[in-house]
N, C-alpha and C positions, 0 to 999 in steps of 0.2 A: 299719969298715963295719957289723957287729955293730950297736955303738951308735945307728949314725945312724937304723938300720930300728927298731929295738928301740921307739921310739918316746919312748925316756927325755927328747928333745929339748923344747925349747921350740916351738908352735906356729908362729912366723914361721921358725924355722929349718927345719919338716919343708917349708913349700913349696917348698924350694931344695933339699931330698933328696932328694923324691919321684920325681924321675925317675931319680935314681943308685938308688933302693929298684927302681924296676921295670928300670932294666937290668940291676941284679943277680938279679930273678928270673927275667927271660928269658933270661937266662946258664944260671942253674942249671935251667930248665926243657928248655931245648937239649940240657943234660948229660945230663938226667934222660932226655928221650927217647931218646938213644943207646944210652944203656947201658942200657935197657927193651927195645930193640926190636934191640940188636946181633945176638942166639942165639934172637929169638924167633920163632913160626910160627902163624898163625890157621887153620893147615887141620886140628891136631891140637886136640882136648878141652883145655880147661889145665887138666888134673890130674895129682898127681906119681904117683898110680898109675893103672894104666890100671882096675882094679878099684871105684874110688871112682865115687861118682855125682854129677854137678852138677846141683844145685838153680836152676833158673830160676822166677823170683817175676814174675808177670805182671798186669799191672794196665792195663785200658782205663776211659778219658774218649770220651764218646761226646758230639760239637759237635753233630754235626746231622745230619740225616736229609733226604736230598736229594731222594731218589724212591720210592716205590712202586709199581711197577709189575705192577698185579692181573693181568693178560689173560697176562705173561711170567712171570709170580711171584719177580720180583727187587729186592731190596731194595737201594738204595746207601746208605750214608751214609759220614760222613767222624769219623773214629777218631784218637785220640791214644793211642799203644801204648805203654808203659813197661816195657821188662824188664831184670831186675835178678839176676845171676849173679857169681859169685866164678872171677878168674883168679890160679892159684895163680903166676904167671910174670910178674906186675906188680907188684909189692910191692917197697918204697922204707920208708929211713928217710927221716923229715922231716930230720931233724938234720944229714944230709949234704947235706941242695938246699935249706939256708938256710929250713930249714919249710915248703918247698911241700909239702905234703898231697893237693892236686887239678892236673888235669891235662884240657886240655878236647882230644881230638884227634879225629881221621876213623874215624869205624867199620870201615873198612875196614882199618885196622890193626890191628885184633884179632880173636881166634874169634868170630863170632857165631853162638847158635843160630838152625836152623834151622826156627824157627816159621811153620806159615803157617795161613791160612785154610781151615780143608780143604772146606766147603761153598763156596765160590768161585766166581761164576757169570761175571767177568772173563772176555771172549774172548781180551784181550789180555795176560795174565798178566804186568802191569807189575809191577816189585819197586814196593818205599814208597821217600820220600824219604830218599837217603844224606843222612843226618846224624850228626854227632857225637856223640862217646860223653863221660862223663863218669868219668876213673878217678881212682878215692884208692889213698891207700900200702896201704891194707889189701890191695888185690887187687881192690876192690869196684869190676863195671863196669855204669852205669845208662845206658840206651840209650833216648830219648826220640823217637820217630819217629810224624810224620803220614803217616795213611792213608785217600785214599778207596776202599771197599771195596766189591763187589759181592758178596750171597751171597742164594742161593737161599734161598727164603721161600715154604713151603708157604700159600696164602693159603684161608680158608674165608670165601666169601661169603654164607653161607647166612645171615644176619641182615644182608646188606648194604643200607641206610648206617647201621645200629646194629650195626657188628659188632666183635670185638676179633679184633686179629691177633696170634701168637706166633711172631717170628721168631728163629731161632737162630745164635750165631755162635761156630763151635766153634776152636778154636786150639788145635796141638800140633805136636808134632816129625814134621816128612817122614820122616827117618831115624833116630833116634835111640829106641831103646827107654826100660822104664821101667826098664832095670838099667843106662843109660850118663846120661839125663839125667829129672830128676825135673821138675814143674811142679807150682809151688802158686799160691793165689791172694793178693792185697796184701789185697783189701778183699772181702767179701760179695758186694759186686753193683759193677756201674760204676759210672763216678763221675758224674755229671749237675751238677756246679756248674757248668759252661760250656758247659752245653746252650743251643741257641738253637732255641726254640720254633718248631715246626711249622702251616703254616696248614690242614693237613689233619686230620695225626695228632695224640694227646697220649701224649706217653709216661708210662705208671704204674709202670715201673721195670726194672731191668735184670737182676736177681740172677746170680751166678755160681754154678757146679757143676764138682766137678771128676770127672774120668769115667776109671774104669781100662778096656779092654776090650781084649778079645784077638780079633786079626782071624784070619779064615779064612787066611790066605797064610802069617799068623806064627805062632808059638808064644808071643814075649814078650809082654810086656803093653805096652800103647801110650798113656800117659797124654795127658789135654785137659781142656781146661778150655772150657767149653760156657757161654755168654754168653746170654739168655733175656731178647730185648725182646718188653715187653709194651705193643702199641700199640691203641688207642682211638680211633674214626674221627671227627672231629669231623662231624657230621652237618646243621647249618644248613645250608653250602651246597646238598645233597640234599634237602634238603626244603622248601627254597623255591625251587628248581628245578625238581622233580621230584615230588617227592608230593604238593604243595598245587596243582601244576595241573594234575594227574592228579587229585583230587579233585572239584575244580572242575565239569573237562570230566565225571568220574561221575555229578555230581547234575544235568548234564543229560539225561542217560539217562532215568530218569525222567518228565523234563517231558515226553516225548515222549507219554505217554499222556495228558498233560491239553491236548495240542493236538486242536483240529477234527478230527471225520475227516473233514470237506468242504473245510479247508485243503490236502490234497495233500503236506504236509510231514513228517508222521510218521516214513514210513520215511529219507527222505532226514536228519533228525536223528539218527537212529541210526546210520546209513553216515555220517555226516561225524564223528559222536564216535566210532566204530568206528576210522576213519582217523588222526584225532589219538593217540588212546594206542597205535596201530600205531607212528605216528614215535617216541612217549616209548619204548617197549618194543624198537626198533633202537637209540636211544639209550644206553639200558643195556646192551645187546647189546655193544656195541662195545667197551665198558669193564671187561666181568667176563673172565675166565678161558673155555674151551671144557671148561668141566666137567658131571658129572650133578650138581653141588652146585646147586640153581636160586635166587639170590639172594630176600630177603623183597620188594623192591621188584617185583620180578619177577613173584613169586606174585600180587603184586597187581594188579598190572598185566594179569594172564591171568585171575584171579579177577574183573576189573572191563570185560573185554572179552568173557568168556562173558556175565556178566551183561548188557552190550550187546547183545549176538547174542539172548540169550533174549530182551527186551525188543523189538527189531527184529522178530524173526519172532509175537512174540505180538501186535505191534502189526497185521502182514500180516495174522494171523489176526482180531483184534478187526476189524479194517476190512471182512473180507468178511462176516461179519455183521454191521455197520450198514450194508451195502449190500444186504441181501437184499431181492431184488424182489418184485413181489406172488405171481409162483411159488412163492417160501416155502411150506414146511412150518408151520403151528402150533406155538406153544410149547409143548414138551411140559412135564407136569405139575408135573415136580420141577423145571427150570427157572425156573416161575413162581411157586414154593412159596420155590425156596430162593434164587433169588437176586434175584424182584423184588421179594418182601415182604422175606425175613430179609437179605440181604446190602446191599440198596437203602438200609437206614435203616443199617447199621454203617459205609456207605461214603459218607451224607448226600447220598444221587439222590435227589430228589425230582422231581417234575412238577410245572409251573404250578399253583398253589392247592394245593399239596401242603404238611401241615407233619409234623413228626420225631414227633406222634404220631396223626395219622391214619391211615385206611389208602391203599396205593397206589393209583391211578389206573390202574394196570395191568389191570386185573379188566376183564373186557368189560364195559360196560352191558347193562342189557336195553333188547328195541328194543321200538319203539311200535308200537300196535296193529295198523296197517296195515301195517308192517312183517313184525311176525310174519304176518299173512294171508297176505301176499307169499309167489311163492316163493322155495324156498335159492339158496344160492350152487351147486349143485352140481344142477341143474336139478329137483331134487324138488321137489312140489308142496305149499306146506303148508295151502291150503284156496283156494279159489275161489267166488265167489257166479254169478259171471257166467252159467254155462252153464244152473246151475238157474233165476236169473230169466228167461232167454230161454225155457226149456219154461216155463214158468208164464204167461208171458205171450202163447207161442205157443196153449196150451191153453184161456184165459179170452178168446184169441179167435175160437176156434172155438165156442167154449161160446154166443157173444154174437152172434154173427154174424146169426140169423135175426131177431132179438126187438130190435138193437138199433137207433132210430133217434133222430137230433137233432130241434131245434126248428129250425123256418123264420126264427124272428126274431134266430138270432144271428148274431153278425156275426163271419162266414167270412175277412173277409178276413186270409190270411198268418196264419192262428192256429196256434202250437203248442202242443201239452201233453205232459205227462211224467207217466207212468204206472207204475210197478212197471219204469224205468228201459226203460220203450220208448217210442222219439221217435213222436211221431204226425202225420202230413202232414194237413191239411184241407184239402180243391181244391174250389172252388166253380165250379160252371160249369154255363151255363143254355141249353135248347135249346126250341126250339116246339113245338109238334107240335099235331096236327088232331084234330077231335072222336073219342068213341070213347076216351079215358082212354088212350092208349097212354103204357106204359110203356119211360121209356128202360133200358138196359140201356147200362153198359160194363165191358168186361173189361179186367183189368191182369193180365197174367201175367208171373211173376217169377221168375229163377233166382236162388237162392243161393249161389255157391258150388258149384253145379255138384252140390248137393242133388237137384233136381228140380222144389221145391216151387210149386203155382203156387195162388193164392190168388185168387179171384174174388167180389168182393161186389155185389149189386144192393140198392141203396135204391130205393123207389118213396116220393114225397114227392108231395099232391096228391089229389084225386079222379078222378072219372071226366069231369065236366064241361067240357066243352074253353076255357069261357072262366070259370072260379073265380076268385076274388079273389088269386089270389098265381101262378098261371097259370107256376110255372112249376116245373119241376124242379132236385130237388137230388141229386146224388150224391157222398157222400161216400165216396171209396176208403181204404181204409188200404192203406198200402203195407206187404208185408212183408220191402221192402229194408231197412228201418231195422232190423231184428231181424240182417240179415248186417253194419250197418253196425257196431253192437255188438260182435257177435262179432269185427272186426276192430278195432276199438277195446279190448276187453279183450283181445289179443293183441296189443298194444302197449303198451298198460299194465304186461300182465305180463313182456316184455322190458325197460320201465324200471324193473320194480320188482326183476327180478332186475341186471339191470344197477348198478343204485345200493347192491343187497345185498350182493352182487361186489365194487364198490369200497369200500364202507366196510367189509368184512370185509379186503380186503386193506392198506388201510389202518388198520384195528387190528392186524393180521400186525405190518405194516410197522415200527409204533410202539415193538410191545413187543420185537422183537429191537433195532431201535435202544436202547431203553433198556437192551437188556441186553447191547450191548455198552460203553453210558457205564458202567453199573453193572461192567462188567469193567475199564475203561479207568483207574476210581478205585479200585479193589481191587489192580491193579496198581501203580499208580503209588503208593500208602501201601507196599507189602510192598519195592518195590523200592529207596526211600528208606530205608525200616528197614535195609537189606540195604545198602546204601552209607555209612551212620551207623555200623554196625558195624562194617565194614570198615575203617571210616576209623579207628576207637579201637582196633582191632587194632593196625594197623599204627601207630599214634603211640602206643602202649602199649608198643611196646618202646625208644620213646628215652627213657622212666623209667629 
């Protein structure tokens, strides 16, 4: 039997061995389990003194990383466990069980230590899968067991979706100190050849540590070995989700100040991009932790909604000054100083026929001659002729009154004249009368205005001879209604002259607070762009 397994055979004879070679080793592998396991016990240590310490050599493969869970801060992934310890109570010569060396049986047939997770965040505190152990004649027993594990994961969002996570996975004995069982590590760090890549995270590596430490409850020392994933967020999906239409919706903020203030939509821009980064910022909400750590996405997102809110209300404010009515106040000096000359040209406001090196439009004109005569706006008086030509003209007609008379040959009929601006009537009308030269007389008596003034003039036209060649009379009255008609004529005047002074002063009000809320509208909207351009390289300066 020797021979046939030995292998010394010819090739066509081992294919008709080969099954007597393996019933022979499951003979002696039967044997071998009996007499292994006749006097043996897995509840005691396998050491032949109770004094000796067993070494457990631990070694994790980390497959893959199932979840992250930021808001509960738990980490699952799925582990391949390898521990490898000496049982002095399983040891075989080869030479008696036909050189079986290895022996594949049920873990539960042997002591296993009692390693666990001690960060563990499992509700349900399931063991790993029973699997088999692997023993050789030395004593040597290697225990290969899959695990999906949960452990607590302190998570810092404060650079989130550019942030790196450090989660740790400690492993050691529930009950065994470090004077009954020891623990080292196989390898530096985990093993990652059989990792299977993550759509979230990237892992940059796993290193291990081994850690003595003495608890509060004990005296001995309690060795572990402490596992140290270093995870990497992969950040595309977040910011083509989330930062680039948060961005977007920012540099409308802005536009807000280059719309009409007679379009009516100003503020309603601001309330509707106020609202939009309200939903991105519940968004994030929902997904971080209930911590004071306030994620970077976050900051921005509050950073770029104040700055909304500022924009909003300075738009409310810019609007009531392009609304100001002709009540307005005058622009006061340094108003007009500093932001319709120096600020108008750094912000390119110009006014119709205006160019980037004239001066502004803004400046009152001066008004025309008959303007200034006029009175102000504010009912003072700035000079009048009216009142002096009426006494001049009242006075050169008293002056003329006796000495002045016309010629017979002109022709009276419907004649006016205009004299140092007083209207003159001529009334021609002819009466008989009988020898004896009598002279007609008529009186015109005239109020003015409740003056009093009554004016009476007598022309005598003619001789004494009752039948002369022109036979007849002439009297020309001057009336001195037309001097009150004046007077009422340059008080309507002077209510249209202050009237039109009124509106084109409030109309130049008007003008230059409107310009100088476009001159504010474009000063905003440059600072609040700079202010959203930076923010934005902020925040995309940390996925470098």
């Amino acid at each position: 039997m020797k021979l046939l397994c030995s292998g010394s055979i010819p090739y066509p004879l081992l294919l008709f061995c080969l099954p007597v070679c393996l019933a022979a080793h499951g003979r002696f592998a039967q044997k071998l389990l009996n007499d292994l396991f006749s006097n043996y016990t897995n509840a005691l240590r396998p050491v032949e003194d109770t004094d000796h310490i067993i070494n457990v050599t631990l070694q994790i493969t980390l497959s893959q990383i199932i979840d992250m869970d930021e808001r509960n801060q738990i980490l699952t992934t799925y582990l391949w466990i390898r521990q490898v310890w000496m049982d002095a109570y399983l040891t075989w010569k080869t030479e008696d069980y036909d050189g079986l060396d290895t022996i594949r049986i049920p873990s539960s047939y042997v002591w296993r230590p009692d390693i666990v997770l001690y960060n563990s965040a499992d509700d349900e505190f399931s063991n790993s899968m029973e699997t088999n152990i692997v023993l050789r004649n030395d004593g040597q027993v290697m225990w290969d067991q899959p695990a999906i594990t949960k452990s607590s994961c302190s998570v810092d969002v404060a650079f989130f979706p550019f942030d790196l996570q450090q989660c740790h996975l400690t492993f050691g004995s529930w009950t065994h100190n470090g004077n009954q069982m020891d623990l080292s590590n196989a390898l530096d760090s985990a093993d990652l050849t059989d990792f299977v890549d993550n759509v979230e995270w990237e892992v940059l590596g796993m290193p291990a540590k081994k850690n003595v430490i003495l608890y509060g409850c004990c005296s001995d020392p309690y060795p572990d070995i402490t596992f140290t994933l270093h995870l990497k967020r992969r950040a595309s999906f977040y910011i083509f989700n989330l930062l680039i239409p948060c961005m977007m919706i920012s540099f409308l903020a802005p536009l807000g100040f280059y719309l009409p203030a007679d379009s009516g939509e100003k503020v309603s821009l601001g309330v509707t991009v106020l609202l939009a980064l309200t939903v991105f910022q519940l968004l994030v909400a929902e997904s971080m932790p209930p911590s004071e750590s306030v994620p970077l996405i976050g900051k921005y997102y509050i950073a770029t909604m104040t700055m909304v809110t500022a924009s909003t209300a300075l738009t409310i404010f810019i609007m009531n000054i392009h609304h100001c009515g002709p009540e307005a106040r005058p622009v006061p000096q340094w108003a007009e100083r500093f932001i319709l000359n120096y600020l108008a040209r750094i912000c390119f406001v110009y006014e119709v026929g205006e160019n980037c090196l004239g001066r502004t439009s803004s400046k009152k004109q001066p008004l025309s001659q008959e303007e200034s005569d006029a009175p102000s706006a504010n009912g003072n008086s700035k000079g009048t002729n009216w009142d002096l030509k009426e006494q001049e003209l009242v006075s050169k007609m008293e002056e003329n009154r006796a000495g002045e008379s016309l010629k017979a040959g002109r022709d009276l009929n419907n004649q006016t004249d205009w004299k140092e601006d007083l209207f003159v009537n001529i009334d021609h009308s002819e009466e008989g009368g009988a020898a004896g030269g009598q002279t007609g007389e008529r009186e015109e008596s005239d109020s003015c205005g409740g003056e009093g003034e009554d004016v009476q003039e007598k022309k005598g036209i003619g001789g004494e001879g009752g039948g002369g060649a022109r036979g007849k009379r002439m009297e020309i009255l001057v009336k001195t209604q037309c001097v009150c008609q004046h007077q009422g004529l340059g008080r309507n005047v002077q209510y249209i002259a202050n009237s039109y002074q009124d509106q084109r002063a409030a109309q130049l009000r008007i003008g230059e607070w409107r310009k100088i809320a476009k001159v504010m509208d474009r000063f905003f909207m440059w600072l609040f762009f700079i202010m959203v351009f930076l923010m934005s390289i902020l925040i995309l300066g940390k996925a470098v």
